[in-house]
C-alpha positions as MATLAB code, in Angstrom:
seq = 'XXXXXXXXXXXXXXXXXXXXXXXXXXXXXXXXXXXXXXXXXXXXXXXXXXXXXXXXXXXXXXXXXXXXXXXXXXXXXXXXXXXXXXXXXXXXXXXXXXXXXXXXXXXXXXXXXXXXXXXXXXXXXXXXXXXXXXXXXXXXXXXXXXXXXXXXXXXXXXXXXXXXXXXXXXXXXXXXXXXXXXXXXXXXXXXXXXXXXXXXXXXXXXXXXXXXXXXXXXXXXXXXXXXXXXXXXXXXXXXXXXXXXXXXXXXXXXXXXXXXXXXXXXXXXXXXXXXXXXXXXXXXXXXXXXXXXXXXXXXXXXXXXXXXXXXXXXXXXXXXXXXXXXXXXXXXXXXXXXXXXXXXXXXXXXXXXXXXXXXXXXXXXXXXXXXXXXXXXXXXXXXXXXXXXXXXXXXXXXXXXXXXXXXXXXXXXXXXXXXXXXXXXXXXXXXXXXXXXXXXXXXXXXXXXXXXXXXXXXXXXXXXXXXXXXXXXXXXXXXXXXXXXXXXXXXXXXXXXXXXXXXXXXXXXXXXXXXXXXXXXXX';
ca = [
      28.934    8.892   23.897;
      27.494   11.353   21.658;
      25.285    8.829   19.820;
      23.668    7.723   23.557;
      23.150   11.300   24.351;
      21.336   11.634   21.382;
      19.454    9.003   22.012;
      18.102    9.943   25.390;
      17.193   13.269   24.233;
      15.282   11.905   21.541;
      13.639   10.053   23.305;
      12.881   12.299   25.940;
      11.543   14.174   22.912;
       9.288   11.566   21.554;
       7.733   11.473   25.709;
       6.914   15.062   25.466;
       4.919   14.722   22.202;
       3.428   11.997   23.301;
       1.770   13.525   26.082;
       1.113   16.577   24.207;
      -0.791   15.291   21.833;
      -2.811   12.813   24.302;
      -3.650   16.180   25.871;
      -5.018   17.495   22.319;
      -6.854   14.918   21.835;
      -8.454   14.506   24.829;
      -9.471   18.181   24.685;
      -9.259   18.877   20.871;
      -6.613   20.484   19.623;
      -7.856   24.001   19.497;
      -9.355   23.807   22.984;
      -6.081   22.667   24.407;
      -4.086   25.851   23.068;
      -6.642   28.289   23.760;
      -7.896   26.869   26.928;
      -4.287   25.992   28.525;
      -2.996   29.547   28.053;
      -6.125   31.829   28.133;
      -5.527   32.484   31.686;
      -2.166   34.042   30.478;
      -3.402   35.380   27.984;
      -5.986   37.431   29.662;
      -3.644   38.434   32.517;
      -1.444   39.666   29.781;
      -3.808   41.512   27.538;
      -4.717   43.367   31.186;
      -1.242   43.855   32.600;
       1.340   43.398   29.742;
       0.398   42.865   26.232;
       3.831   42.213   25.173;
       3.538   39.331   27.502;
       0.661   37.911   25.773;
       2.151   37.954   22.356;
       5.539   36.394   23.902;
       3.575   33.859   25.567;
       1.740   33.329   21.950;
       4.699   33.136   20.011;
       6.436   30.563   22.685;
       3.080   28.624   22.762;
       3.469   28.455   18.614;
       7.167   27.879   18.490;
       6.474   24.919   20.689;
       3.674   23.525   18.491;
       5.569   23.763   15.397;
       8.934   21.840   17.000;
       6.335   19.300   18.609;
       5.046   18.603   15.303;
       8.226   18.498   13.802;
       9.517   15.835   16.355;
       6.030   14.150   15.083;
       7.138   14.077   11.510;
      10.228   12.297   12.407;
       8.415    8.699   13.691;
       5.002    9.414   10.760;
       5.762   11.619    8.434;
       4.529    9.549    5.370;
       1.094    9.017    7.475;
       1.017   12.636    7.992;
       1.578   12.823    4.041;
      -1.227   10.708    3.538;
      -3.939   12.013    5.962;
      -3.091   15.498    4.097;
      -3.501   14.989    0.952;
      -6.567   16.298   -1.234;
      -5.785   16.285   -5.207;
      -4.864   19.017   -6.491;
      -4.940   21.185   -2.858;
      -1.637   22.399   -1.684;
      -1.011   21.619    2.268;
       2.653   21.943    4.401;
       3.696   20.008    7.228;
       6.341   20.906    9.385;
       9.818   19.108   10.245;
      12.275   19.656   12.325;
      14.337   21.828   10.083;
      11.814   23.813    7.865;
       8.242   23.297    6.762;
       7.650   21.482    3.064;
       5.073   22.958    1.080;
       3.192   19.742   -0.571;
       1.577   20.544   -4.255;
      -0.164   17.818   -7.313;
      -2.078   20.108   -9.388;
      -0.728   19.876  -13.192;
      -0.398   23.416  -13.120;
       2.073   23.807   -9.406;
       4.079   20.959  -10.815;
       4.999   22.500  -14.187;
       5.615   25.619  -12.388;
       7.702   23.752   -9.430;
      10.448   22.084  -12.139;
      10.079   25.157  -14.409;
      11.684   27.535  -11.724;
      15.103   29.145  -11.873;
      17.592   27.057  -10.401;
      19.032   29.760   -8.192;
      15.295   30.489   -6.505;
      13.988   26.843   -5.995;
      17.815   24.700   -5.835;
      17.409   20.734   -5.358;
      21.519   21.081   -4.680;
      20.758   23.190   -1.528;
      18.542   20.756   -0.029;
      21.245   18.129   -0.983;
      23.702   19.646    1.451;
      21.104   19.744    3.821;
      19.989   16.365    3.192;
      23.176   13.931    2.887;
      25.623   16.755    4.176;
      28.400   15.986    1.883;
      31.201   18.267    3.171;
      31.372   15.901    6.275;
      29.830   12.603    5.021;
      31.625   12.345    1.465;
      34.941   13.351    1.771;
      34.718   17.116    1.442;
      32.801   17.319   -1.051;
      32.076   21.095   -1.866;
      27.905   21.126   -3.325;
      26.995   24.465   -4.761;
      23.109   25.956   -4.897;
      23.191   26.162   -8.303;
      23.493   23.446  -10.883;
      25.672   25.186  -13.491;
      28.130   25.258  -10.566;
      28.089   21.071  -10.257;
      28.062   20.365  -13.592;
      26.870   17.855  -15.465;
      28.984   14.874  -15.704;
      26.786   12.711  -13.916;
      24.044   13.396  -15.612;
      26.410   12.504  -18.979;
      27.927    9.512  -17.322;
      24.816    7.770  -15.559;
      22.529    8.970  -18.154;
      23.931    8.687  -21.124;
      27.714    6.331  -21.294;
      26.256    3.981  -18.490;
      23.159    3.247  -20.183;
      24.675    2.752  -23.857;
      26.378   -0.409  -21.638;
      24.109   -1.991  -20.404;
      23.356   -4.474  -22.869;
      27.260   -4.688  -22.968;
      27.411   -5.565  -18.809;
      24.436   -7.632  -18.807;
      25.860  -10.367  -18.961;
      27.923   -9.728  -16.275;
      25.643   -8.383  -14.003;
      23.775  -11.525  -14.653;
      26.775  -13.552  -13.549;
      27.480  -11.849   -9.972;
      23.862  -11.449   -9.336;
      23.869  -15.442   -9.592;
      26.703  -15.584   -7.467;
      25.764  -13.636   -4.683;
      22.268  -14.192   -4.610;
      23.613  -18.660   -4.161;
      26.525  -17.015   -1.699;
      23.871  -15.227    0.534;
      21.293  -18.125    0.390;
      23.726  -21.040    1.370;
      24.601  -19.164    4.196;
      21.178  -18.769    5.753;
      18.763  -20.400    8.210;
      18.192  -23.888    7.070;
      14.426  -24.942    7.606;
      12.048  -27.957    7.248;
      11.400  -28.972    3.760;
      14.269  -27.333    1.990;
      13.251  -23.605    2.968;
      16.156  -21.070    4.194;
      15.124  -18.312    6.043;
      17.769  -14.833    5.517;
      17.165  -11.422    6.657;
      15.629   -9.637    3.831;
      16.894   -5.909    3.686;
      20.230   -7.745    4.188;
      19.960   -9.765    1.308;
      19.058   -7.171   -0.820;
      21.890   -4.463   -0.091;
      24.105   -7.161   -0.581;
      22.866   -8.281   -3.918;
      22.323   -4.753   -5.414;
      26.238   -3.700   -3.261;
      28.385   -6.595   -5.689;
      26.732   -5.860   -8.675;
      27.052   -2.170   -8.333;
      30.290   -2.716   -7.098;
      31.345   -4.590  -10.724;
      29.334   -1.910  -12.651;
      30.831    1.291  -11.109;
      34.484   -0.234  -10.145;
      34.983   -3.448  -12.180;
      34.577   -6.955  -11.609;
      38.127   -7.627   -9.740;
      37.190   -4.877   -6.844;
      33.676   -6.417   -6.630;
      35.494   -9.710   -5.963;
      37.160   -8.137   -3.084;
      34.627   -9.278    0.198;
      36.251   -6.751    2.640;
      35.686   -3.759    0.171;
      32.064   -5.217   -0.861;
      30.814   -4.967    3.095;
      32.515   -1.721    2.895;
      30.249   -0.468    0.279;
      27.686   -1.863    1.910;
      27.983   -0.101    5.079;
      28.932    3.580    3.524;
      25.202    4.178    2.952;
      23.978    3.118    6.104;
      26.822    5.234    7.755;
      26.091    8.530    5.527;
      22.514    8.311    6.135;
      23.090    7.608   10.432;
      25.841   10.517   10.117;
      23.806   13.364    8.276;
      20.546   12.357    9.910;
      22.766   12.956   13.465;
      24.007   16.333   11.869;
      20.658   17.298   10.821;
      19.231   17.233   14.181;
      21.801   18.577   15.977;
      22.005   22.777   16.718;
      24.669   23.893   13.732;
      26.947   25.557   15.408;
      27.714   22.225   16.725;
      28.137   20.130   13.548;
      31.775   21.017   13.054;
      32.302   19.415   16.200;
      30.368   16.410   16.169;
      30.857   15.325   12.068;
      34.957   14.971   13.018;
      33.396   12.271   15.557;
      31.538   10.473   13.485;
      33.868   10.495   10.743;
      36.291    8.693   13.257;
      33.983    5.923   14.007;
      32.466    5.270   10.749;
      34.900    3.602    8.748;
      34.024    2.283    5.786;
      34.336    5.334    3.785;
      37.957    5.663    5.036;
      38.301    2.092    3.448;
      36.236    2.986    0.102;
      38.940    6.057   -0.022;
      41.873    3.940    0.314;
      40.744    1.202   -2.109;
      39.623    3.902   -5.209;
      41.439    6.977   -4.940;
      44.362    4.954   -6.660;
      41.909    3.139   -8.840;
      40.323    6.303  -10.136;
      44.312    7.460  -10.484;
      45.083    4.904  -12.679;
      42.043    5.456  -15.152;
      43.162    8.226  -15.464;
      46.690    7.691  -16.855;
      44.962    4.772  -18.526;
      42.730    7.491  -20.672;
      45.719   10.112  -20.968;
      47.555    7.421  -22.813;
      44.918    5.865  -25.528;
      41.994    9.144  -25.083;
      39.954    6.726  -27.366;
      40.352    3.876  -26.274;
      38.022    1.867  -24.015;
      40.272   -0.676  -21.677;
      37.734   -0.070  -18.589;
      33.825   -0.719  -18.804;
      32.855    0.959  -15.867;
      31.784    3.867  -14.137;
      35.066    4.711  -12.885;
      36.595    5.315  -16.215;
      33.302    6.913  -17.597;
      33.411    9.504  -14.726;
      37.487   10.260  -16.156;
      36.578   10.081  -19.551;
      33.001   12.817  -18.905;
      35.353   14.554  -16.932;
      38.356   15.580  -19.370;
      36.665   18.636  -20.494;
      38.496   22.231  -20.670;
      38.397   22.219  -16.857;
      39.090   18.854  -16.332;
      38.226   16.628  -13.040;
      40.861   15.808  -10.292;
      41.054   12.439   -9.017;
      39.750   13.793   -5.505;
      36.842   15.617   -7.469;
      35.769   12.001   -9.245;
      35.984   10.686   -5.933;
      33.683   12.684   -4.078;
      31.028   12.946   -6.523;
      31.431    8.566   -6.714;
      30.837    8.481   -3.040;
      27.484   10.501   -3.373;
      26.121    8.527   -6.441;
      27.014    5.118   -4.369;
      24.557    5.815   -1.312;
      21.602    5.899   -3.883;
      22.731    3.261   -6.377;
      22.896    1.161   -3.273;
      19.944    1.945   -1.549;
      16.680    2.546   -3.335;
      17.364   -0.445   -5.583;
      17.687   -2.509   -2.833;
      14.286   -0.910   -1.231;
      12.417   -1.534   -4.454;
      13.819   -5.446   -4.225;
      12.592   -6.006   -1.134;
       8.744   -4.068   -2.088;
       9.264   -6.269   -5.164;
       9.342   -9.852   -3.099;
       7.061   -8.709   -0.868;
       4.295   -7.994   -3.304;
       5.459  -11.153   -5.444;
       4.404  -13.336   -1.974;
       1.337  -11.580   -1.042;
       0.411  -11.689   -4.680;
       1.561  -15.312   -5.698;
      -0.370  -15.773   -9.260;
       2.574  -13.316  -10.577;
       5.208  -15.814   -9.844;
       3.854  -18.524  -12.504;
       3.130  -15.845  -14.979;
       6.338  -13.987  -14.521;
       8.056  -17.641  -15.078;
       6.256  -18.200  -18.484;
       7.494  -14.557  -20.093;
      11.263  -15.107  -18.529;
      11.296  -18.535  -20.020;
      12.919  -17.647  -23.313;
      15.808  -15.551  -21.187;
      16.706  -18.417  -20.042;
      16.623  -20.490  -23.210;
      19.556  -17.887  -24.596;
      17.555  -14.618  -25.628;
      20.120  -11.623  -26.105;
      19.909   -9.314  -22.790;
      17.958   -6.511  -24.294;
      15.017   -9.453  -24.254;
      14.220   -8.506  -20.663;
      13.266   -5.081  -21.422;
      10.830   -6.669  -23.827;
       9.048   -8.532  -21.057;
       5.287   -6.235  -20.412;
       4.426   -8.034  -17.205;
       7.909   -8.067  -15.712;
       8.362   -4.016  -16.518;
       4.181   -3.479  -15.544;
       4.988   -5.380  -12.155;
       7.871   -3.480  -10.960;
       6.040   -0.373  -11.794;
       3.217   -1.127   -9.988;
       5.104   -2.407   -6.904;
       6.938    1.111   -6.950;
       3.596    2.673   -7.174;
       2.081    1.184   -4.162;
       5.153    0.711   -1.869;
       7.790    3.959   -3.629;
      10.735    4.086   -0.169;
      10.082    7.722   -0.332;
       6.586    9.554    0.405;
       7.950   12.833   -1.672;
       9.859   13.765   -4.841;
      10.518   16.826   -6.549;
      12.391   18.616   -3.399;
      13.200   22.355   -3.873;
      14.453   24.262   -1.432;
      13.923   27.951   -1.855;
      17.119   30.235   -1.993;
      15.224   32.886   -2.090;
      10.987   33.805   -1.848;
       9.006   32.047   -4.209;
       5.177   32.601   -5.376;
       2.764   30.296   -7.483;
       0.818   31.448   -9.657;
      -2.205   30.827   -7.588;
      -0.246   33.079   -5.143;
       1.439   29.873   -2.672;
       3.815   31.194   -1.438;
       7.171   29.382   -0.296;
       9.745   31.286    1.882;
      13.240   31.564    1.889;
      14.452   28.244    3.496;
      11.203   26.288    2.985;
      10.819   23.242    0.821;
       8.377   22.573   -2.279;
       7.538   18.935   -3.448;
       5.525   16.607   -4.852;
       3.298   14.130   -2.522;
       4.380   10.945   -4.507;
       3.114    8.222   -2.652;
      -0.348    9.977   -2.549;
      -0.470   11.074   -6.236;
       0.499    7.420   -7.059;
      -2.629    6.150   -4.671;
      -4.778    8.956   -6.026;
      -8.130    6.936   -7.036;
      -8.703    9.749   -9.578;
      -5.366    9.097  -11.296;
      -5.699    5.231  -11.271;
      -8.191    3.005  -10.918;
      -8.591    1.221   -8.083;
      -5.563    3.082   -7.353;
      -5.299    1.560   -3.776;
      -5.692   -2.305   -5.130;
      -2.092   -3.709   -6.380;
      -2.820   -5.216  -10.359;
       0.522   -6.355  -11.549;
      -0.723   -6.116  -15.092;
      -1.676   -2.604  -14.861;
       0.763   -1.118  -17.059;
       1.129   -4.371  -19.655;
      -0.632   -2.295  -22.127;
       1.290    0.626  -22.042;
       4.787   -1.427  -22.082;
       3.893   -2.789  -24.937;
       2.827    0.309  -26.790;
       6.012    2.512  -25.754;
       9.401    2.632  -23.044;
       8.070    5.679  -22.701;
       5.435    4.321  -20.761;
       7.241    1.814  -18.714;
       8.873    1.625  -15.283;
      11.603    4.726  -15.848;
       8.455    6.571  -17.262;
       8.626   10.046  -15.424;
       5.277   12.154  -15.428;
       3.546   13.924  -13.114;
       1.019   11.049  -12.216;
       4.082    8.761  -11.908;
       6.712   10.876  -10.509;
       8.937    7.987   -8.787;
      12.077    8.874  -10.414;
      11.459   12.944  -10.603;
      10.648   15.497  -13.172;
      12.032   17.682  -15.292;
      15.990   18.247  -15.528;
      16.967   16.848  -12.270;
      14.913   13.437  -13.147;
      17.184   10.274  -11.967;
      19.639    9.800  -14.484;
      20.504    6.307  -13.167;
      16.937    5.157  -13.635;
      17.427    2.955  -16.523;
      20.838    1.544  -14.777;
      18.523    0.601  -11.613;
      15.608   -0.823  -13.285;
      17.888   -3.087  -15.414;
      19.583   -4.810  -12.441;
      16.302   -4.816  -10.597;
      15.047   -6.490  -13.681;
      18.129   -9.280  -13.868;
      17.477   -9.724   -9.558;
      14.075  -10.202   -9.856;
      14.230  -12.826  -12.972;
      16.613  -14.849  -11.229;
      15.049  -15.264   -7.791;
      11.710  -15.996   -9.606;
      13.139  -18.241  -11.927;
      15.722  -20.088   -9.402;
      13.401  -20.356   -6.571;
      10.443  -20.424   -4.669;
       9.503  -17.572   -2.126;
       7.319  -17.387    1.188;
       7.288  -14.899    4.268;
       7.774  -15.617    7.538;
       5.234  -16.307    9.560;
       3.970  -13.810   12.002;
       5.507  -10.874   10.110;
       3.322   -9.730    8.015;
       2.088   -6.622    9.460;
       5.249   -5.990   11.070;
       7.864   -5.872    8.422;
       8.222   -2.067    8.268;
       8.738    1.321    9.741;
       8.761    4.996    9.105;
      11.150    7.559    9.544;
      10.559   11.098    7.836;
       9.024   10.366    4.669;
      10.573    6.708    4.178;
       9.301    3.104    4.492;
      12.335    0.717    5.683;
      12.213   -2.778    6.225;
      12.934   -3.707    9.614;
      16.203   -5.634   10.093;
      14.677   -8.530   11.590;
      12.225   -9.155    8.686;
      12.630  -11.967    6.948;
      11.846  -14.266    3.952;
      12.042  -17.721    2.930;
      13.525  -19.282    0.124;
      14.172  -22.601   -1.834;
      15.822  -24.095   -4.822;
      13.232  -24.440   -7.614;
      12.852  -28.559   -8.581;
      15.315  -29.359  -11.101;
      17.558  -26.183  -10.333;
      20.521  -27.379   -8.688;
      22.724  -24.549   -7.097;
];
């Protein structure tokens, strides 16, 4: 019931702004603010003057929430149309107003400034809000207070592995991708058509699933679509909580957490898991019986003040939404540029070859155009129009004397930097072989580069830590579809595949792709 009401209002909403800003347009914006009230305003400034500046500050307030509403349904257009290099602008949602900057000089400044005045953990409770979407789990301003097991687990233990679960991931990636592809709409000629989005999530969902809980639970079907639903619910749950007045969340979030019940089942399935690490590692400390994240979040985590099994838990749930979900985003961008830009798929074939032909698994991070293609699909099509979110704790001041208030939010435009023609050339033409160059010179340059003209995966200490995790099973996905089978859209979707909402780009659930079985690649 709550969910329809929401609905209705927002769409009520959504009616309002419409008409408002057919009104502003009609008249021009200015006009239609000054004109509409100046009849007010004069009777005020005669007869009342704190009427006219109540009227103003209604007539603002109203402006402000319109726009915010606006930013909901367009916010990466809105993004877009602002953006000037180097020129700091703000736009206003429906919580607080996010103060955009790209010079060199507001970046360094931005990730330079004390955690406890511009906090990316503050925003995260306002973001994903984790003490009702992640089992409890308490998120503190400041990062000395979360600590920094993560960071040592996804950045450092996971990615010594890699080459160790390649051939794993390899293996279930295979095994999915012929699972999912069986099951689809057969077609003329050989082609099956599958719902896209779908078939990524599920693909990126099982191998996660063997990476952070072992291959036996990513066996497990009913805990797999469990997994695969927890982001979709977190995200539907805190964007509910978001938009609804605060004094009200405490009410609504026990709702939600009633219907939504795959995290219930997640709970159920690892809190006993996670237990059993854990006596696992108190018995043999240096040992290593368990390749996975669960056991590299118990073994991070035995440290003077060591982690309870709740704690592990909690922090696992929030890492899951985004190892599930912008991997699968950048799959889909990945296919879709791979079918619009077709010449890649021979090319692509010729480098991934020798994989095939029994290369160790550290070859595919030795593949330029592979790495160069995936960056520049990212660059083009990243599922997120900002980066670098701050939220200020308390007042902060650039240099330049931009000023962001207490509440406010400072970022980096991403998906405009990353179009900037003054950064790249041709910056708004996709060229797969970009980056070859640079891959071949140095990692540093490649896909989990981080600098301020490529700022996909953040900057400075909060960068993503899981980057080179993600862009090695995007890597295996990518080389297997291309090398098992051909690719095609649908027709009559092409300029309908996608939609907005804030500042991300999500495939519709109805788009669609075809795909068949390479000649002389038997499933």
């Amino acid at each position: 019931m709550i969910q329809i009401t929401l609905y209705i209002g927002f769409v009520v909403f959504l009616l309002y702004w419409t008409a408002g800003r057919r009104l502003e347009t009609a008249l021009g914006s200015d006009t239609y603010f000054k004109d509409h009230l100046s009849s007010y305003c004069r009777l005020g400034a005669v007869k009342s003057r704190p009427l006219a500046r109540l009227l103003h500050r209604r007539t603002l307030f109203i402006r402000k929430w319109l726009d915010g509403i606006r930013y909901l349904v367009c916010g990466t257009q809105l993004i877009l149309d602002a953006y000037k290099p180097g020129a700091v602008f703000s736009l206003a949602t429906p919580e607080t107003t996010y103060i955009h900057v790209s010079s060199s000089t507001h970046i360094k400044e931005l990730i330079s400034a004390p955690w406890d005045v511009l906090s990316l953990h503050a925003l995260s409770k306002e973001l994903l809000q984790p003490k009702y979407t992640m089992d409890g789990l308490v998120v503190e301003d400041g990062m000395s207070a979360n600590g920094t097991v993560h960071l040592r687990v996804l950045g450092v233990k996971l990615r010594n592995h890699l080459n160790e679960l390649h051939s794993q991931l390899q293996a279930i990636v295979h095994q999915s991708l012929s699972r999912e592809i069986s099951d689809g709409i057969q077609k003329q000629d050989g082609w099956v058509e599958l719902p896209l989005f779908q078939l990524a999530k599920k693909v990126i969902a099982t191998a996660n699933s063997s990476t952070f809980f072992g291959v036996d639970v990513a066996r497990d079907a009913t805990f797999v679509e469990a997994a695969l639903q927890y982001p979709e619910e977190l995200f539907t749950s805190a964007e509910i909580l978001r938009l609804i007045p605060k004094w009200t969340v405490p009410m609504v979030a026990p709702i939600l957490r009633w219907k939504n019940k795959a995290s219930e089942l997640m709970v159920e399935r690892l809190r006993p898991l996670i237990e059993q690490r854990m006596e696992d590692f108190a018995k043999d400390p240096h040992g290593s019986q368990h390749v996975d994240c669960l056991y590299f979040f118990v073994e991070a985590s035995r440290t003077k003040n060591p982690w309870s099994a709740q704690k592990i838990l909690q922090v696992i749930l929030g890492v899951w939404f985004a190892s599930v979900h912008q991997p699968a985003l950048a799959l889909v961008y990945a296919l879709d540029d791979l079918c619009r830009h077709p010449k890649y798929m021979d090319l692509l074939r010729q480098d991934l070859q020798r994989l095939a032909a029994g290369e160790p698994s550290s070859a595919i991070e030795k593949i330029p155009l592979l790495d160069s293609f995936l960056k520049e699909s990212a660059r083009l099509h990243p599922s997120e129009a900002i980066s670098v979110r701050r939220q200020a704790i308390k007042p902060f001041t650039f240099s330049d004397g931009t000023a962001v208030r207490a509440g406010e939010v400072a970022c980096v435009p991403l998906n405009a930097i990353m179009r900037d023609t003054q950064r790249y050339q041709d910056g708004l033409t996709f060229d797969g072989m970009r980056f070859v160059e640079q891959s071949k010179v140095s990692k540093a340059e490649g896909f989990c580069s981080s600098t301020a003209d490529y700022p996909l995966w953040g900057l400075g200490n909060h960068t993503c830590p899981g980057r080179f995790y993600a862009a090695r099973i995007l890597k295996i996905a990518v080389a297997q579809i291309v090398l098992e089978y051909d690719i095609k859209m649908a027709d009559g979707q092409e300029d309908s595949r996608y939609f907005n909402w804030r500042c991300s780009t999500i495939p519709h659930a109805k788009t669609t792709m075809l795909f068949r079985k390479r000649q002389g690649k038997a499933a």
